[in-house]
N, C-alpha and C positions, 0 to 999 in steps of 0.2 A: 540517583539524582536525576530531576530533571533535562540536565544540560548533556546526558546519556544518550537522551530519545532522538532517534534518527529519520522520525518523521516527514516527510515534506523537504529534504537536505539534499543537494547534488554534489557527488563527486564527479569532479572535473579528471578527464582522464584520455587516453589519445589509444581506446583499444577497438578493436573491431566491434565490439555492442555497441560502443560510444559514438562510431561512426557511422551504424546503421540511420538512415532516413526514421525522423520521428513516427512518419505514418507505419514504418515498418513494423515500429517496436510495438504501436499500438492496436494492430491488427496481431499481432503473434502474443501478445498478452492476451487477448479474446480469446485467439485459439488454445494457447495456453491454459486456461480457466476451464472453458470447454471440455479439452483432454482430460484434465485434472478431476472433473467430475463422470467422465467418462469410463475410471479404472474400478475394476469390480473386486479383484482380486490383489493377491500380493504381484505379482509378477507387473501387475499394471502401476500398484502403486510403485514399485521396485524402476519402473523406465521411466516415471515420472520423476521420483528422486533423481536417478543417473542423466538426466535433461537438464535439470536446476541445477545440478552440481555445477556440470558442463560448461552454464551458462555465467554460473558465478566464476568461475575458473576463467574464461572468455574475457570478465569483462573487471578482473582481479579487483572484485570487493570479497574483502578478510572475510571470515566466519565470522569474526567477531562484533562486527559492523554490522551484520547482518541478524547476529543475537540479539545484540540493542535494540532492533526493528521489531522484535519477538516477545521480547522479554515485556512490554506493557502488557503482552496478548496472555501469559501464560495464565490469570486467574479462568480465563474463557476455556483455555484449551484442559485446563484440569475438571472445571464444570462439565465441559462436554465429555470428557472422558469417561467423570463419574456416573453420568445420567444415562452412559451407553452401557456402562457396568450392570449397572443395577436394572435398567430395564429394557433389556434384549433378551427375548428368551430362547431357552435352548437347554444342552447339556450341562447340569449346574456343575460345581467344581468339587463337591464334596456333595452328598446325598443330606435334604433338606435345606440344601444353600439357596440363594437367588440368586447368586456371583454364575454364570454361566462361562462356560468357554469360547463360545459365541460374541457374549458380552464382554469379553478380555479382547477377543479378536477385533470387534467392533470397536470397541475403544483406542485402541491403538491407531487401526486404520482412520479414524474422525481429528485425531492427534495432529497425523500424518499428512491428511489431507488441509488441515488448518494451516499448520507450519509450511506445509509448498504454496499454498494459497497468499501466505504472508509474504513468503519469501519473493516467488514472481515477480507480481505485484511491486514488492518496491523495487526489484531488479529495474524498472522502469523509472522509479524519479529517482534513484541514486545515478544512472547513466544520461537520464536526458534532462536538461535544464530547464526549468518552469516555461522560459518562452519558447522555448522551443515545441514542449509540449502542448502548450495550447496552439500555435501557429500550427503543428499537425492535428490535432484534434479538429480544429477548423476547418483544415482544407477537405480532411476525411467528412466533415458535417455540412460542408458547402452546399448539397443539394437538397439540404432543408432549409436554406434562404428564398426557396422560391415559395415557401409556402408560408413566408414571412414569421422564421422564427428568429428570433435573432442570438443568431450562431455568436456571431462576435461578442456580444455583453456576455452570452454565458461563459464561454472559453478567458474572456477577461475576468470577470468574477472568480473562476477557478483558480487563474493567473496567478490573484492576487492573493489568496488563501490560501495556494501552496508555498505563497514568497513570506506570509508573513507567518507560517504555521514555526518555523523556529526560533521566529524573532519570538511570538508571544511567549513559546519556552523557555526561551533564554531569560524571558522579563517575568516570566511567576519564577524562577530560579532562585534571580537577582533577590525579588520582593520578598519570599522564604527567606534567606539566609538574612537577609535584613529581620527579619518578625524573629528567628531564633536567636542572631545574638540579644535582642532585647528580652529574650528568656520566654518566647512563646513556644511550646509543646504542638507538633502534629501529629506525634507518633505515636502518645501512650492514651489513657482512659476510654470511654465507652467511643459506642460510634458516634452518638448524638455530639459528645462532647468535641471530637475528633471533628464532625462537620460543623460545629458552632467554631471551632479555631482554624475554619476555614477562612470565614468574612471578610477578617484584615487581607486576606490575598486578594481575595474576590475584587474589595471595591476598588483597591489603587491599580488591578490590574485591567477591569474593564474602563475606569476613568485613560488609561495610557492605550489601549485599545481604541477609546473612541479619538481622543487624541492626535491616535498617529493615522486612522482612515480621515478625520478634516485636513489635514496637514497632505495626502495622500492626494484624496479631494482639490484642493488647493492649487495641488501642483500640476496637475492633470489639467485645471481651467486656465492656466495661465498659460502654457503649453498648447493652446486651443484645438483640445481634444472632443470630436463630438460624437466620438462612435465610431465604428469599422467601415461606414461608407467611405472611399473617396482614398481609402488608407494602403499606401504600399508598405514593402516591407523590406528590409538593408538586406538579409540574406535571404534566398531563395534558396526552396528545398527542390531537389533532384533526385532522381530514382538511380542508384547503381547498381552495378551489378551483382555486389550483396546482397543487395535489399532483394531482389528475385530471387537469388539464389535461398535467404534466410525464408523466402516467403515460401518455397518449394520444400524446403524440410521441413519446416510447421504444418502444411495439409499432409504432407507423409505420418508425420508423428499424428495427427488427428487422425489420419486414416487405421494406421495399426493402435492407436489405442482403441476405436469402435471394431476393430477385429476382435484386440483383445477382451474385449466385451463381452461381444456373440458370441467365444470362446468359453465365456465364466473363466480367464482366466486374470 
C-alpha cells in the first residue's frame, strides 16, 4: 500500500544523528555518495555497508522502515541487476553461456551500491526535519546569493515538496481505497487497461493538489510573506563539537575508501 512509502517522512528522535547540525548531515551525505561510488571491490563495498549499518544503529531507524524506503526501488534494482548479468563480459558460467561470472559479480555489487545509495540518502530526511533541511541547505548555499540566485525560493520550493510528498501519499491512498470499494480493478488485466483505471486517481488527486498549493498560497500572502530578504529565523544553527568531530571521520572514510581504490581493493 501506498500509506507504506516512507518517502519525504521524518522521525522525530533525540539521538546523536538527530542532533548533528543540518549542514553536518548534508556535507557527510555528499561524502557519503562520493565514497559510495568510490569502492571498486568487495572489501570497499563491505566498509561501506558496515558505515550504513553504523549509522542506522546511531540513529535507531528499524530495518524495516528503512525497507519501505526500498521496497518502491526494487523493480530498478532487479533491472540493473539483469542488464549487468547479461551484458558484462567475461568468464561465462557454463561454456556457450552469456551469464558470465563477472556479470553475477557485477550485478550484485550495482544491487549493492543501489540499496546503500537509497539507504544514505534517506538516513538524512528520516533524521532532519524538512525545515530544518532546507535552513541548512541555505546557509551551506549562501554564497551564491551574491550572484543573485535565489537560494531562498529554491530551498522554499524543496521545503514545500518534501512536506507535502506524504500528504499527496496518503491522498492517492485515500482516493484508491475509495475507487476499489466501488469495485474498480488496478491490479489485474493488461498494462493499457491497468493505466486507463488509472484516471479516476489522477483527476480528483491533481484537483486536491492544486487545491491545497491555493490554500498554501493564500496562507503564505496573508502572513505577508515576500521572500527570504529581510527574514530571520526562531532557531539558530550552531556548530558543535559533533558536527567537527562527524565531519573529521567522513574525510577519513573518503580518504581510505580512495585508498581502497588505488588498492583494486
Amino acid at each position: 500500500m501506498l500509506k507504506n512509502v516512507t518517502l519525504g517522512q521524518y522521525f522525530p528522535g533525540d539521538t546523536v544523528v538527530h542532533r548533528l547540525d543540518p549542514r553536518t548531515k548534508l556535507i557527510l551525505v555528499i561524502v557519503y555518495i562520493i565514497a559510495l561510488f568510490q569502492a571498486a571491490g568487495w572489501i570497499g563495498y563491505a566498509a561501506v555497508t558496515v558505515v550504513t549499518l553504523l549509522c542506522m544503529a546511531l540513529s535507531q531507524i528499524k530495518p524495516s522502515t528503512m525497507f519501505k524506503g526500498v521496497k518502491p526501488m526494487l523493480f530498478i534494482i532487479a533491472l540493473t541487476a539483469l542488464l549487468n548479468i547479461f551484458y558484462t563480459t567475461g568468464t561465462p558460467v557454463r561454456p556457450g553461456w552469456i551469464v558470465t561470472w563477472e556479470g553475477i559479480a557485477r550485478a550484485f555489487q550495482m544491487m549493492l551500491r543501489i540499496v546503500l545509495l537509497i539507504t544514505g540518502t534517506f538516513l538524512l530526511t528520516y533524521t532532519t526535519s524538512p525545515i530544518a533541511l532546507t535552513d541548512g541547505l541555505e546557509r551551506l548555499l549562501n554564497p551564491l546569493k551574491k550572484l543573485h540566485v535565489p537560494v531562498h525560493e529554491m530551498t522554499m520550493m524543496m521545503s514545500m515538496a518534501l512536506r507535502f510528498i506524504p500528504t499527496l501519499i496518503a491522498e492517492t491512498d485515500k482516493i484508491m481505497s475509495a475507487q476499489k470499494a466501488r469495485g474498480a480493478d488496478f491490479e489485474t488485466g493488461s498494462l493499457i487497461s491497468r493505466a486507463k483505471a488509472l484516471l479516476p486517481i489522477l483527476v480528483p488527486l491533481f484537483v486536491s493538489a492544486f487545491k491545497r498549493a491555493d490554500e498554501l498560497a493564500v496562507a503564505m500572502e496573508s502572513r505577508c510573506y515576500h521572500g527570504g530578504e529581510g527574514r530571520t529565523r526562531m532557531k539558530q544553527m550552531h556548530m558543535a563539537a559533533r558536527d567537527y568531530a562527524a565531519l573529521v571521520l567522513g574525510a577519513l572514510f573518503l580518504a581510505g575508501m580512495i585508498v581502497l581504490k588505488r588498492l583494486g581493493l
